[in-house]
N, C-alpha and C positions, 0 to 999 in steps of 0.2 A: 479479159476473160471474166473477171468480177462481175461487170453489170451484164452477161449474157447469163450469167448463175443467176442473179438477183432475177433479173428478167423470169427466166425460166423457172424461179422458185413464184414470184408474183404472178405466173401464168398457170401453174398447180394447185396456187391455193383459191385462184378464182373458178376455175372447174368444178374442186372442190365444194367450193360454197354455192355453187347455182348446183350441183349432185346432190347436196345436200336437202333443196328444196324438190319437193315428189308433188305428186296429186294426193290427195284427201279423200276422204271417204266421204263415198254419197250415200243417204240414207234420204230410203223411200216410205214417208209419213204413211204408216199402218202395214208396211211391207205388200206383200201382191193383194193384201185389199183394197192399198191405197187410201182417199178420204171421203168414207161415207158415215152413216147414223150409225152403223150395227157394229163399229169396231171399238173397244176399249184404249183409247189411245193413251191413257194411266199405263197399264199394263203395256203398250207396246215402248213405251222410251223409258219403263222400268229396267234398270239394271245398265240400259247403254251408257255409254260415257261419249257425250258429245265435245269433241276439240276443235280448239279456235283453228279455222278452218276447212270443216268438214263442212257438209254443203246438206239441206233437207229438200228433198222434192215431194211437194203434193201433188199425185197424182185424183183427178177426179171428174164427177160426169158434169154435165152445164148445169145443172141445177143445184150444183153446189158451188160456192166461190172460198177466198183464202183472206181474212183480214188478220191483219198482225194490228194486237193491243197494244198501246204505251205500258200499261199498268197490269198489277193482279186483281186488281178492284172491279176493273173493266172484266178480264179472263175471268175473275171467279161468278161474275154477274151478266156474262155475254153481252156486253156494252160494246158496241160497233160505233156510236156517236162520235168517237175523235181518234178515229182510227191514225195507226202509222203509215199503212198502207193497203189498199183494197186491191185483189186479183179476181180473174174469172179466165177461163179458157181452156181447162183441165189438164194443165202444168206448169206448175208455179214452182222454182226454184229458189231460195234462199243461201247465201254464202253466211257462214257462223264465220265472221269477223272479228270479234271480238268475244272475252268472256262475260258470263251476265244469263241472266235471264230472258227470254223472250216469249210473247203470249199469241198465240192461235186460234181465231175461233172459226166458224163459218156462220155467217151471216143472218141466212137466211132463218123465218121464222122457226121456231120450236127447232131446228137442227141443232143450236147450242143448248139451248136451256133444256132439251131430252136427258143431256146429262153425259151425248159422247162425241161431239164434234168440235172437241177443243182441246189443244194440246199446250204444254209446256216443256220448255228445252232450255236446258241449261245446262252455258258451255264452260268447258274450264279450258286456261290455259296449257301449252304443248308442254307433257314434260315424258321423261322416257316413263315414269308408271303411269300415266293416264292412258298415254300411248297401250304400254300392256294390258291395263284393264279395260280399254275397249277393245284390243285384237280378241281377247279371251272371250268377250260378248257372252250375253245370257243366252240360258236355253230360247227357243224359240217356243212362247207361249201359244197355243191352241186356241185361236181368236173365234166366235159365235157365228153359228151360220147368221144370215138376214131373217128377222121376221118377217112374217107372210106380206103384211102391210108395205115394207122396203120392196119385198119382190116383183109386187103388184104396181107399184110407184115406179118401178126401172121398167114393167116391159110398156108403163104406159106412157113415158120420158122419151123424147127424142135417142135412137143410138148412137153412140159414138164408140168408137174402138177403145176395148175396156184395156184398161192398166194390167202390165203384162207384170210377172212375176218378178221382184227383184231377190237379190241376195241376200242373206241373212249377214249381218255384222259377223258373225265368228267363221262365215265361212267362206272369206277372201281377206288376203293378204293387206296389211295395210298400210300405207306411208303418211310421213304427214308432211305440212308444209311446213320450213322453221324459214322465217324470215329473218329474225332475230340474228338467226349464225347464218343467211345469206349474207347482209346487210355488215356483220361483224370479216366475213372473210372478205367479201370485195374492199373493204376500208382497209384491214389489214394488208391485202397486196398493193391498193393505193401506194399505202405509206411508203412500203418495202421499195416499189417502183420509183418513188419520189426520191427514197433515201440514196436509190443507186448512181 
């Protein structure tokens, strides 16, 4: 009767630790404007709180691409030359694996160095207040129509089906992934299993 307890206690706590582990918050780089010139993208990841885990997508039309910088040196100077990584395709997803900084720019000529097609994200580790102060999310700032010049540039751009609106951080539910206490309960019922 002992090792069908044990058992069944190592079979609860493993549950438990894969229950424990959810999906992450996706955030869509500029929200339904996605990644073009005309958005303040300072002002869009002001106030969020990005967690190891949470995943950004840029959405965007073909004549923009997505390069992720090594450096701030590179981001504060739109330096493309030794990039981490180059995209095109108009959706580029990122998993925030770790804490840290990371740098964003787009590529192409004068899109960076205009002064709005580069963003910076920085993640911090899972804990339950980070968790809260990103559920709570900032108001949703009132982003700039397109100047005429943008407008005139997209109807004379190949179409492609524009980037549909995503959710605002405060206004879905949010989980995060803890691997940490995945990895802690499945070791834990090991043992227990082991010890029985």
């Amino acid at each position: 009767m002992k090792a069908s307890s044990v058992a069944l206690l190592a079979a609860v706590m493993a549950v438990a630790a894969v229950a424990s582990t959810a999906v992450a918050k996706d955030y869509t780089v500029g929200g339904s404007y996605g990644w073009d010139t005309y958005v303040d993208y300072d002002k869009w990841a002001a106030g969020k709180t990005f967690i190891v885990g949470d995943t950004i997508t840029f959405k965007y039309e073909p004549y923009h691409n997505v390069v992720e910088v090594p450096a701030e040196t590179d981001y504060d100077g739109c330096v493309s030359t030794n990039p981490v990584s180059v995209h095109s395709g108009g959706n580029t997803t990122f998993e925030l694996a770790a804490a840290g900084t990371r740098y964003f720019i787009c590529s192409i000529p004068r899109h960076c160095l205009n002064g709005t097609m580069h963003v910076k994200v920085t993640t911090v580790p899972y804990s339950a207040s980070a968790a809260a102060a990103a559920d709570a999310g900032p108001s949703p700032a009132p982003l700039p129509s397109p100047p005429a010049d943008e407008q005139q540039h997209r109807s004379n751009s190949a179409s492609s089906p524009a980037a549909g609106p995503s959710s605002s951080a405060a206004s879905t539910p949010r989980h995060r992934k803890q691997p940490a206490v995945a990895v802690a309960g499945l070791a834990l019922a090991a043992l227990v299993a082991m010890a029985a």
